[in-house]
C-alpha positions in Angstrom: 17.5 42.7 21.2 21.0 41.6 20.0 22.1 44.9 17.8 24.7 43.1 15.4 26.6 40.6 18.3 24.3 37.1 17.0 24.1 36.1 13.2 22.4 33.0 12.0 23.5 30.7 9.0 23.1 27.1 7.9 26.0 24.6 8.9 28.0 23.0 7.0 30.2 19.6 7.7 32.9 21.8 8.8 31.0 22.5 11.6 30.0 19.5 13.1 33.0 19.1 15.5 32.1 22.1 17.5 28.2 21.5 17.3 29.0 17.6 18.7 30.8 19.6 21.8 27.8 21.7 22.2 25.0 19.2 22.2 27.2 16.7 24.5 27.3 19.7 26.9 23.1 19.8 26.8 23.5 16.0 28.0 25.5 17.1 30.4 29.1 15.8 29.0 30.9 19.1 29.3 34.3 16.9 29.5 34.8 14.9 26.6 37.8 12.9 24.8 38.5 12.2 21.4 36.4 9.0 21.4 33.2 10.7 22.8 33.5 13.6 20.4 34.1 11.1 17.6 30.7 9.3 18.5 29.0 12.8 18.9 29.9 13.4 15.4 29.1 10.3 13.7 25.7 10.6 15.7 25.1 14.6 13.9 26.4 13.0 10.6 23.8 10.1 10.5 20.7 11.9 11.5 21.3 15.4 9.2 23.2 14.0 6.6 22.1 10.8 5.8 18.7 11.0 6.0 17.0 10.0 2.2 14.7 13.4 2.5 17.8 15.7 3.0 19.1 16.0 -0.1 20.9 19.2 0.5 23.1 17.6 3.5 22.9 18.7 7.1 19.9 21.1 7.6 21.5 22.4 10.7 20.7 25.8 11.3 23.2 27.8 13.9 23.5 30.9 16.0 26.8 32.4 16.2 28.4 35.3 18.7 31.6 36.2 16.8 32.5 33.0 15.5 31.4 30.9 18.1 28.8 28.6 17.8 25.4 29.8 21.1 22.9 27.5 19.7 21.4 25.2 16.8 18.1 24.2 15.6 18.7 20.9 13.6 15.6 20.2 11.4 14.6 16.9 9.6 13.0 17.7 5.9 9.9 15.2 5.4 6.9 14.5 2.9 3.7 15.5 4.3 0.5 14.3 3.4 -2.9 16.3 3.7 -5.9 15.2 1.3 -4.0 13.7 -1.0 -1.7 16.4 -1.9 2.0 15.7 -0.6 3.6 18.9 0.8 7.3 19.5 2.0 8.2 20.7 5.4 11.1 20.1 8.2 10.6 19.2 11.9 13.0 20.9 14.5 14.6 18.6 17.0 17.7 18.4 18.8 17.3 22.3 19.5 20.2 23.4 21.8 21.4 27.0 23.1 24.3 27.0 25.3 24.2 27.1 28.6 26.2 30.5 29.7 23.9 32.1 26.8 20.3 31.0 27.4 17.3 33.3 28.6 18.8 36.3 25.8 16.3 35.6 23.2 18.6 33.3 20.7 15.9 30.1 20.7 13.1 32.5 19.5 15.6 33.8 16.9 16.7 30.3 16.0 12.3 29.5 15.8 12.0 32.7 13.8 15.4 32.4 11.1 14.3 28.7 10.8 10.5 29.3 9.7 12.1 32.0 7.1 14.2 30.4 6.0 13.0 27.0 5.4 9.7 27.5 4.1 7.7 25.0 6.3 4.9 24.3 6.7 4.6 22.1 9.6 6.1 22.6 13.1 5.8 20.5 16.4 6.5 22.3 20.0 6.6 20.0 23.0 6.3 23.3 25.4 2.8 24.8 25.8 5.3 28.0 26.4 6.8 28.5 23.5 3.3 28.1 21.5 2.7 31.7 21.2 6.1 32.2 19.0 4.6 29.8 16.1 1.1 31.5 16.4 3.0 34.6 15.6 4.6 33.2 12.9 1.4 32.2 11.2 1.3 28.3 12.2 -2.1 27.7 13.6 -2.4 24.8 16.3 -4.3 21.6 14.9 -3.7 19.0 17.8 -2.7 18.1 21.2 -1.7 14.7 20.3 -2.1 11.8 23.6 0.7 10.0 24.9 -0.9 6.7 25.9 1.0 4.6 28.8 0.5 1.0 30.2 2.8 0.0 33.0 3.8 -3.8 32.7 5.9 -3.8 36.4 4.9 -0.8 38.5 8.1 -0.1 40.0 8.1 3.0 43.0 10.5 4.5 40.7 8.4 4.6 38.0 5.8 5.7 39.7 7.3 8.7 41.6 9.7 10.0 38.6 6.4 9.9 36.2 3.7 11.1 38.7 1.0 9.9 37.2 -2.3 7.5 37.9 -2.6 4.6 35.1 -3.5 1.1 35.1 -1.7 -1.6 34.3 -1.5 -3.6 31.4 -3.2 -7.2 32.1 -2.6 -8.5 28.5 -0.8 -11.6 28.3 2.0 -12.7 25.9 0.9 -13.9 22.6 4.1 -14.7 20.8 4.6 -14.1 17.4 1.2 -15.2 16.1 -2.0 -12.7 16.5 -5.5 -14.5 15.9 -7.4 -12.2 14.5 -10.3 -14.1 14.6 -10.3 -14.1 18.4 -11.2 -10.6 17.9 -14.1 -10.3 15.5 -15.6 -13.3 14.2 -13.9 -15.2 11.0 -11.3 -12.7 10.3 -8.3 -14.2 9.0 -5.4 -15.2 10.5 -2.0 -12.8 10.0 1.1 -13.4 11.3 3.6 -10.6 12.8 6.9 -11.3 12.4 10.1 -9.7 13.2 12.9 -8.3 10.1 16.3 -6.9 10.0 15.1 -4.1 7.3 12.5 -3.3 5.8 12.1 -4.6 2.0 12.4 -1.9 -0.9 9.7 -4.1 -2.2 6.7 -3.1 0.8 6.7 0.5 -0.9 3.3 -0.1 -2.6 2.2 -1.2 0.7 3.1 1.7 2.5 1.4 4.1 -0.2 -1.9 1.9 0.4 -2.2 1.9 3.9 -1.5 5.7 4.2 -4.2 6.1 1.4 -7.1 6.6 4.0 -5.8 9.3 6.1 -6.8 12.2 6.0 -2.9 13.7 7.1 -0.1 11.2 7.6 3.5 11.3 7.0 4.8 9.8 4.2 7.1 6.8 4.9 9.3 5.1 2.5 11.5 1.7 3.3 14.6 4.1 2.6 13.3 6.5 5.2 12.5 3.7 8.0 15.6 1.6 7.2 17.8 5.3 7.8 15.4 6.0 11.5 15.4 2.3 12.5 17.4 0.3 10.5 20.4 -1.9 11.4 22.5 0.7 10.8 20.5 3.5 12.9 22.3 4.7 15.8 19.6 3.1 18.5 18.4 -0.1 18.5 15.2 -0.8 16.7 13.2 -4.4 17.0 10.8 -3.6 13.9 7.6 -6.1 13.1 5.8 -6.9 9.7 2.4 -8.0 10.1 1.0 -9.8 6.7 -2.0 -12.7 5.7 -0.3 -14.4 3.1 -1.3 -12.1 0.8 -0.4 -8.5 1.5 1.4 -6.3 4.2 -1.3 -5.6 7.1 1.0 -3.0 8.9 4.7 -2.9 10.7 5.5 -1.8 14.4 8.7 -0.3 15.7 10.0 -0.2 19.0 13.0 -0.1 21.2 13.6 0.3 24.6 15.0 3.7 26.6 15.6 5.5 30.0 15.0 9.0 31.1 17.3 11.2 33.0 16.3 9.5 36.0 17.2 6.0 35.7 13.5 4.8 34.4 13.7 2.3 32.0 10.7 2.2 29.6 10.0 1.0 26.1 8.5 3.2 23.2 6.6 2.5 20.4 8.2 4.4 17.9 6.0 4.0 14.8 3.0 1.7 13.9 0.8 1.6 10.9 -2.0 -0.4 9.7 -4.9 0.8 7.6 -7.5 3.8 8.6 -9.7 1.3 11.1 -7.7 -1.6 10.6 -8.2 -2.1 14.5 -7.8 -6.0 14.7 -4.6 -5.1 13.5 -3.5 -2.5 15.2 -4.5 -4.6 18.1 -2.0 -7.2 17.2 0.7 -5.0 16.6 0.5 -3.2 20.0 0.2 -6.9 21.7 3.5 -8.2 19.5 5.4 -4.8 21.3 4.2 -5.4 24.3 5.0 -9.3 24.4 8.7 -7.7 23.1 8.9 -5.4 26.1 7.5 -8.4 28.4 10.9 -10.0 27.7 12.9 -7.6 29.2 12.8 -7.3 32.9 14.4 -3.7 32.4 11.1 -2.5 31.2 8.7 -1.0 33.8 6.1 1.0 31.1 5.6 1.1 27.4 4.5 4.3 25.5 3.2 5.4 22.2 1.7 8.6 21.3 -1.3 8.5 18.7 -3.5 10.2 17.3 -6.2 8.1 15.3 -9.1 6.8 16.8 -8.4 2.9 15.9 -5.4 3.2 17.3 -6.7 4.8 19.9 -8.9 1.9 20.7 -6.5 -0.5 20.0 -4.1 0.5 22.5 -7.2 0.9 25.4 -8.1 -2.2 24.3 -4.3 -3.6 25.3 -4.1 -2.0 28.6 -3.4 1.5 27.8 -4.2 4.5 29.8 -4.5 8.0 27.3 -3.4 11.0 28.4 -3.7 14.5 26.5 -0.5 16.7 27.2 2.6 17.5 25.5 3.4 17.6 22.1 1.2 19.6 19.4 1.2 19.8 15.8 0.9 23.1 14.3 0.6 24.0 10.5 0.7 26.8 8.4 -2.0 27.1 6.3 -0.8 30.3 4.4 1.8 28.2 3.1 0.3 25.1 1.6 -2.7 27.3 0.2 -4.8 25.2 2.3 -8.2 26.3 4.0 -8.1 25.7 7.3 -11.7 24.6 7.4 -10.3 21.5 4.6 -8.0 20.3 7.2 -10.5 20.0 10.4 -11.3 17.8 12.1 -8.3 16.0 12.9 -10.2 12.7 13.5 -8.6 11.0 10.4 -4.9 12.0 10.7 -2.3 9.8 11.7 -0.3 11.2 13.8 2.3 8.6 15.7 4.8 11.4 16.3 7.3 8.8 17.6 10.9 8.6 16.3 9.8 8.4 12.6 7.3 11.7 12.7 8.8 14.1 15.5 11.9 13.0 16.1 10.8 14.8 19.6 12.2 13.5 22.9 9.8 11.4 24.7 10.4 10.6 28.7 12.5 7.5 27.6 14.5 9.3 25.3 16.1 12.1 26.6 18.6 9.5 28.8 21.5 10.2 31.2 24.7 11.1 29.2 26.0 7.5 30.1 22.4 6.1 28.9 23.2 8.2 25.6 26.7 7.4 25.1 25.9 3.7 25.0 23.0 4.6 22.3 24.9 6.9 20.1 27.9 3.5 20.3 25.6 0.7 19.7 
């Protein structure tokens, strides 16, 4: 297809300069000053290199003509969970191929020198289209994980940009205190509060509640401090729900736009315990009461996977709706029967900025909407 003119190889930090030009040029910023190009940078930096699972540095890998830089396929290494055994693989985001060079066959080159080269055993494709490249590859499709939406103020924008039916979210604000027991009988009380990071010391708590699942990714306080930490290069409001006697879950949200001016807010990861619905119920409410305070917000999303989650955000107002993003594994790989990992009923599968690092509709953002993220 390409003879000898494109060759693939990893980055290195040498080459961040010219990858920050190329994916401000996929945001549309094909003009861009030293100040820009120095934010573009820091923003490749943080996410490749600093992330506590990438111990070999930036996992960029790139497609060159000559010596110039056509394309990239950044991927973020992780620690997957299936049946108790913890497995390694890398999601792909951020995948970019110049404009002047696209429609020549270099993505499906950057899909197929990735999945050699890495050894995944995961992947996630947000295009039904480019589905059949990872069936040839082996990776066999295990969900079509819902995007649930509740509208809080159903602007006309929102409505026309996202063409889509839903009702609206009726809930009203609770503050920072969730009853349980106004959901099922004498359940205690927990309170959901908000926290600048999360505590080393919650560890423990985050290998119990993932216990239950049948898949999950494995989170860490390191790993959710890097994604939505202070530090992190969007802002994150995060939420620790607890009874006075042990962590009960966390939310994480933050507010975005999409190419088109609609504002929205996403909920970016939540965990409780496998049918822990009273509180996954509060944490959804705690988000939405977040979002409710700011009049920027017309809808909230979260994709999800689990059934008490699931129910939790029907319960608050949200409308489910299958399409999008699927999670694909390779079962060759892992050594895994395929039969062990059916059904899917029992994963937990949140796929928001902590699992997929995939652009939802309020992520992609105008290049202005970006350049304030990438400088906040």
């Amino acid at each position: 297809m390409h003879g000898t003119s494109i060759d693939f190889r990893w980055a290195t930090d040498g080459d961040l300069p010219e990858l920050a030009r190329l994916y401000a040029a996929r945001n549309g910023v094909n003009s861009i000053d030293h100040v820009r190009h120095q934010q573009y940078i820091r923003f490749l930096e943080y996410k490749y290199a600093r992330n506590p699972q990438a111990p070999r540095g930036v996992r960029i890998l790139v497609a060159l003509e000559g010596s110039t830089i056509v394309g990239m396929r950044p991927v973020l290494p992780f620690t997957w969970m299936l049946n108790g055994q913890r497995y390694q693989g890398e999601w792909g985001t951020d995948f970019v191929v110049s404009g002047q060079h696209r429609g020549k066959g270099i993505g499906t080159g950057l899909i197929r020198e990735w999945h050699e080269r890495s050894g995944s055993i995961a992947a996630l494709a947000s295009a039904p289209a480019s589905r059949h490249i990872y069936d040839k590859l082996g990776l066999r499709l295990f969900e079509d994980v819902p995007l649930a939406v509740a509208i809080i103020r159903p602007t006309l924008a929102f409505r026309q940009a996202m063409g889509l039916r839903v009702k609206i979210a009726t809930v009203g604000a609770a503050g920072w205190k969730f009853v349980a027991a106004a959901l099922a009988g004498q359940a205690p009380e927990f309170n959901i509060e908000p926290v600048g990071e999360f505590p080393a010391e919650m560890d423990p708590a985050l290998v119990e509640l993932s216990a239950a699942y049948r898949a999950i990714v494995v989170r860490t306080c390191a790993t959710l401090n890097w994604r939505f930490g202070p530090e992190a290069l969007t802002r994150h409001h995060r939420g620790i729900a607890t009874d006075g006697k042990r962590v009960r879950g966390y939310v994480v949200t933050r507010a975005g736009y999409d190419r088109r001016g609609v504002s929205g807010g996403i909920i970016a990861d939540i965990l409780s315990a496998a049918g822990d619905e009273q509180t996954y119920r509060g944490l959804v409410r705690y988000a939405l009461d977040h979002f409710r305070g700011n009049p920027a917000v017309s809808a909230v999303v979260c994709r999800a996977s689990h059934p008490a989650l699931l129910s939790a955000l029907r319960a608050e107002g949200f409308a489910i709706i299958r399409r999008g993003h699927s999670f694909m594994f390779h079962p060759d790989r892992s050594q895994v029967d395929p039969e062990d990992v059916a059904p899917t009923d029992q994963w937990h599968l949140t796929l928001g900025d902590s699992d997929g690092h995939f652009t939802f509709p309020w992520e992609a953002g105008s290049p202005s909407a970006l350049d304030q993220r990438i400088a906040q």
